[in-house]
C-alpha positions as CSV (number, residue, x, y, z in Angstrom):
1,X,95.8,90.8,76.0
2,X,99.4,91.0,75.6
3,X,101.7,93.6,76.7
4,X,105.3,94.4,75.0
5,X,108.1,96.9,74.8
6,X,110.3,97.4,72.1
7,X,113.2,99.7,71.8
8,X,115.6,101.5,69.5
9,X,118.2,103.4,69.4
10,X,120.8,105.5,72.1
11,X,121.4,108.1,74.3
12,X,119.3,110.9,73.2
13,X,118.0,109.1,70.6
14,X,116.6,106.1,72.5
15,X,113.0,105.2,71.7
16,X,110.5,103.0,73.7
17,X,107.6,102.2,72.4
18,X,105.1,100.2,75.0
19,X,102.1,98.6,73.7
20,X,99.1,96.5,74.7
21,X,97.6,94.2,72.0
22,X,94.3,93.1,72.5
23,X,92.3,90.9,69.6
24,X,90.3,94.4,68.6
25,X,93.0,97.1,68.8
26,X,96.9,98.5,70.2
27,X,97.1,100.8,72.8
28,X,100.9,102.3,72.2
29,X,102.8,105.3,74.4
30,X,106.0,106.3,72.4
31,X,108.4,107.7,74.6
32,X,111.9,109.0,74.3
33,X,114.8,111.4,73.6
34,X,115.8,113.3,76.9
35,X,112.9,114.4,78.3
36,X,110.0,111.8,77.2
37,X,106.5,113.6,78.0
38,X,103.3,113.5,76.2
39,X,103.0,115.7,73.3
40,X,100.4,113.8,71.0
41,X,98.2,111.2,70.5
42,X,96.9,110.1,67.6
43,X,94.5,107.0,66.7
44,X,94.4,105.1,63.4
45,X,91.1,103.2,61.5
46,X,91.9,100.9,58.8
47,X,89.3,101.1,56.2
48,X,89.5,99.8,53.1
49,X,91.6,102.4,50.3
50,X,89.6,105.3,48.6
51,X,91.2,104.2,45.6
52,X,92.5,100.4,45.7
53,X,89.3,98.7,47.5
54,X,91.1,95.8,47.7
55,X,94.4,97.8,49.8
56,X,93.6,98.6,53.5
57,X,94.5,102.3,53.9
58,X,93.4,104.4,57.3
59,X,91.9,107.1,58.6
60,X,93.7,108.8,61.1
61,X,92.8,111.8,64.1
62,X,95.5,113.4,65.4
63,X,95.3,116.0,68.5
64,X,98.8,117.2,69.4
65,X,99.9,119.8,72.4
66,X,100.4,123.4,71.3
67,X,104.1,123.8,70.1
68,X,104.4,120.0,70.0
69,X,105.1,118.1,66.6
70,X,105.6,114.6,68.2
71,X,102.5,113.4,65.8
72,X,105.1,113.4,63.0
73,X,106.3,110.0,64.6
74,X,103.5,108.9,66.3
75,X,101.1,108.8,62.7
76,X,103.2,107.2,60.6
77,X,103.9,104.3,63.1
78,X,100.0,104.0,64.1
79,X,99.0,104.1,60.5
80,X,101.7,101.3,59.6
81,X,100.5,99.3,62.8
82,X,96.5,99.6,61.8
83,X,97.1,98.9,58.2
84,X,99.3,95.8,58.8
85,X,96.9,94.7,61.7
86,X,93.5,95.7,60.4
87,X,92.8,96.8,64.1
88,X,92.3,100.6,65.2
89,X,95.5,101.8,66.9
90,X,96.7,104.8,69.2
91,X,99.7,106.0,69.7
92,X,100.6,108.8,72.2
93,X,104.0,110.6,71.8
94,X,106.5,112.1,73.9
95,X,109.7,112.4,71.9
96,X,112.2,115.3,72.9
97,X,116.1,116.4,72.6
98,X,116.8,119.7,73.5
99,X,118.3,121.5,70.5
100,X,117.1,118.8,68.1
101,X,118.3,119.8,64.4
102,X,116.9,117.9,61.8
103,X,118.9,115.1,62.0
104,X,118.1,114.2,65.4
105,X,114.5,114.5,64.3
106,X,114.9,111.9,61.6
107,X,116.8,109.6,63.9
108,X,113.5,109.8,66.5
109,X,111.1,109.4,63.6
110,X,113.1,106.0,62.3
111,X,114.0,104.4,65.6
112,X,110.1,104.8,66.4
113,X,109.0,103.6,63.1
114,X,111.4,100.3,63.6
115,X,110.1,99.8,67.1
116,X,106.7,99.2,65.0
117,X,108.1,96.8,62.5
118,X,109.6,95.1,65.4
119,X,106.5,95.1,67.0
120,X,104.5,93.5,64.1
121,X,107.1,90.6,63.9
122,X,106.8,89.9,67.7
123,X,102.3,90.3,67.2
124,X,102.0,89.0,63.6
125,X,100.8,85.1,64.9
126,X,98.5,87.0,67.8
127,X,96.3,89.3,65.9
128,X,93.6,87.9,64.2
């Protein structure tokens, strides 16, 4: 087991993403913006693709907060960490800025997706 913590971004934008890697699955929490919380989890299956058997593709559950949308970070970084790991994965948001327009949002949505591909780089010799 291996814990790690990654992190991009500023200010209100800052995003930390802690995670334990074990040999059978990632346990993530994405936190961040000004008031970091929990407003989603969702966990990722890899499974082979519906429509490329030979791609690994994923199957993913999602169970956000009422009035919360952090899932729309938190899936596309599990499903990015379970397909390039072939190991189930959850994530569990908490991404917030008062006020956010849409701009902000895409900021939080990219920093958390790079804390993933930073992730994989620092995990890629310990799955397996």
């Amino acid at each position: 087991m291996r814990q790690i913590t990654v992190e991009r971004g500023s200010g209100r934008h800052r995003v930390v993403l802690a995670a334990t890697v074990t040999q059978k699955g990632i346990i993530c929490a994405l936190v961040g913006g000004e008031e970091p919380h929990l407003g989603a989890v969702v966990l990722s299956v890899p499974r082979p693709s519906l429509s490329h058997p030979e791609n690994t593709s994923c199957t993913s559950s999602i169970l956000p907060l009422v009035g919360h949308k952090d899932d729309e970070a938190a899936r596309p970084l599990a499903e990015l960490l379970a397909r390039s790991t072939g190991c189930p994965v959850s994530v569990s948001a908490g991404l917030h800025v008062d006020s956010a327009g849409p701009g902000d949002i895409d900021i939080l949505k990219k920093n958390a997706f790079d804390c993933g591909k930073e992730l994989l780089e620092l995990i890629k010799d310990h799955m397996g």
